[in-house]
N, C-alpha and C positions, 0 to 999 in steps of 0.2 A: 020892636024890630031893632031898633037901638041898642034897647038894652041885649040884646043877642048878641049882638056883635060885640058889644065892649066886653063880653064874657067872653066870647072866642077868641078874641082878639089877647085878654088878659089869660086865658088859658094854654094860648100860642107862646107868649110871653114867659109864662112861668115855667115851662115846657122848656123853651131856649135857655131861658135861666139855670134849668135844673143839669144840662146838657153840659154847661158852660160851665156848669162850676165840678162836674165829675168828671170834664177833660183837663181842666185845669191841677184838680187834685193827682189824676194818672200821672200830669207830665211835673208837679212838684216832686213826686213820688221820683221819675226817673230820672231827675236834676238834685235829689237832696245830695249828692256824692256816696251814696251807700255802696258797696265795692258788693258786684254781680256774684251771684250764687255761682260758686267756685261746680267746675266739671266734677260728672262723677271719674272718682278714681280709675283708674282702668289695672287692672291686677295683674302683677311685676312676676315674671320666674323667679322661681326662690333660687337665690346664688348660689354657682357650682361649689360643693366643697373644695376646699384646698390641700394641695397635700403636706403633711409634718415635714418642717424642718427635719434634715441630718442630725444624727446624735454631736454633739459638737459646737453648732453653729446657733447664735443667735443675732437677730435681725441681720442677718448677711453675712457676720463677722464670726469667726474662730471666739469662742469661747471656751474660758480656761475651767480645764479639769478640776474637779470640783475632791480631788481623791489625795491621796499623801506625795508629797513629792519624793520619795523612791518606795521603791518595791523591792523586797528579794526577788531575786527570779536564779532560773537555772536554765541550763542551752539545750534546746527542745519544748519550753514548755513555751505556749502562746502567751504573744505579748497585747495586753488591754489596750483598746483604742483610748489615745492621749497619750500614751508612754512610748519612750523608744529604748533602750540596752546603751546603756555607757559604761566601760569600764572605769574603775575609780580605784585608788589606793585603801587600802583597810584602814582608815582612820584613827579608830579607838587604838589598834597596835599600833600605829603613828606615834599619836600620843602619851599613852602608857611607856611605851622603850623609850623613847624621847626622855620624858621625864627621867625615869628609871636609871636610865643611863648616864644619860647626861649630867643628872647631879649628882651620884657616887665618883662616874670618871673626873667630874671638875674637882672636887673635894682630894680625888685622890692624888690630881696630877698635882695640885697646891702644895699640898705633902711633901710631895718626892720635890719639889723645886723649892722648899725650904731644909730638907734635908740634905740636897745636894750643894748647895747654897752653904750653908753647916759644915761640910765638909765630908759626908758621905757620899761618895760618887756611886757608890752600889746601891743607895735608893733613885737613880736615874731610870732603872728600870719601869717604876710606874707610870711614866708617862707612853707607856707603850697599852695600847686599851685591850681588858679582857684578859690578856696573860701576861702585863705586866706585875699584877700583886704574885703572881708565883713566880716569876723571873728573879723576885726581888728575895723570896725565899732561900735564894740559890745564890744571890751577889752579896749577901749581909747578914747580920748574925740576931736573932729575934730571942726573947723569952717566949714562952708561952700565948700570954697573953697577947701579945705583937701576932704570933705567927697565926695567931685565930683568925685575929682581925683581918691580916692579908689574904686569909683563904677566902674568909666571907666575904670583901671585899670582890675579888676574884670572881664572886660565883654571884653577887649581885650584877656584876656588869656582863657576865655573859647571857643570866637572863634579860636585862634592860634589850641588850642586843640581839638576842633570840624573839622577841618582840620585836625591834624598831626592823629587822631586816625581812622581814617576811613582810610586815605590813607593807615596804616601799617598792618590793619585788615584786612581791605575788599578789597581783590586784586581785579585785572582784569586780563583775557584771554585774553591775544592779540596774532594774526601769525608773528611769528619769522622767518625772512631766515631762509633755513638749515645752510649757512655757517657764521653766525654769531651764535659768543663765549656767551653762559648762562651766566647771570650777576650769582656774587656770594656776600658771606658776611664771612670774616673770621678774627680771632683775631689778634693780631699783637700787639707787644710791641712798645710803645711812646715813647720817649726821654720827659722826662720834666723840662731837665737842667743841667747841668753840670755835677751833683753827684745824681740824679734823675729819675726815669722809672716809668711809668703806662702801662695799658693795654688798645688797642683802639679798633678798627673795621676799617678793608679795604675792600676792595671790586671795580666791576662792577657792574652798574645799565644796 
C-alpha cells in the first residue's frame, strides 16, 4: 500500500516537474529579447504617376538651352523655344572694312602728312578718306607709276568702306539663347601713356 503511494506520489512529482520545466522553457523563450515576428505587410497603392517636367525646366529651375547661341532667322518664320530675335550689327563686315580701311587710310594719310610736311601742299588732299587719292590726282603732278598707286589706293578704301558701313547700319535679326548676355557698347577711358588719357569704346559683340 506504501509502496503505491510513493509511485503516485513520485508520479505526481515528475508530472509537476515535467510542467515546470516546459513553462519555464515557454517564458525563457519569450524573455530571450528575440524581436516579435514583424506584421504581415498590408499592400501599398502603386504611386500615382507624375507628370514630365516643361521642355526647359530642371528640378524647378530654367535650364539652359542646350542649342548654338544664335540662329539665322528671317521675320515671319517661328522662333524655337529658348531663343528670342536680337538685332545685332553684321560683324564680319565690321571687321573686314575696319581692317580694310583702316590700314590703307592710316598708311595713306602718313603719306600725305609727310608730303605736306616736304613742302607739297597738294598732297594735303589725302587725308580726306576715299576720294582723297583722286583729289590728289587733281592738286599734284604724278608719273605713271604714282598715279596707279593713287587710283588703287582710292578704290581699296572705298571698298574697306563699302564693307565697314553697311555692316554698322544695316544690322541683322539673329535668335539669341535666352541665357546668353546682350552684347553692349560703352565709354571707357584709355591710358595713352604715362602722363596721358583718352576716351575709347568697350564692349560685347
Amino acid at each position: 500500500m506504501r509502496n503505491r503511494r510513493s509511485l503516485q506520489r513520485g508520479a505526481i512529482a515528475a508530472a509537476i516537474g515535467i510542467l515546470v520545466s516546459i513553462f519555464g522553457a515557454g517564458q525563457a523563450r519569450a524573455d530571450d529579447g528575440s524581436p516579435p515576428a514583424p506584421p504581415l505587410a498590408q499592400e501599398q497603392p502603386p504611386p500615382a504617376p507624375q507628370a514630365p517636367p516643361p521642355p526647359g525646366f530642371h528640378g524647378g529651375f530654367a535650364a539652359p538651352a542646350a542649342g548654338p547661341k544664335v540662329l539665322p532667322w528671317r521675320e515671319g518664320e517661328p522662333v524655337p523655344p529658348g531663343y528670342h530675335p536680337e538685332t545685332r550689327v553684321r560683324k564680319g563686315l565690321v571687321i573686314s572694312g575696319a581692317i580694310v580701311f583702316g590700314t590703307v587710310y592710316l598708311f595713306t594719310a602718313i603719306g600725305g602728312g609727310d608730303a605736306v610736311y616736304r613742302g607739297s601742299p597738294g598732297y594735303a588732299a589725302l587725308f580726306v578718306p576715299c576720294a582723297g587719292p583722286f583729289l590728289t590726282l587733281a592738286t599734284t603732278k604724278q608719273d605713271d607709276l604714282e598715279t596707279m598707286a593713287l587710283v588703287l589706293d582710292g578704290l581699296v578704301q572705298i571698298t574697306g568702306a563699302a564693307l565697314l558701313l553697311p555692316g554698322l547700319f544695316v544690322p541683322r535679326t539673329v535668335l539669341v539663347r535666352d541665357d546668353v548676355s546682350k552684347p553692349f557698347v560703352l565709354p571707357a577711358p584709355v591710358a595713352l601713356g604715362p602722363s596721358s588719357a583718352g576716351l575709347g569704346l568697350v564692349g560685347r559683340f
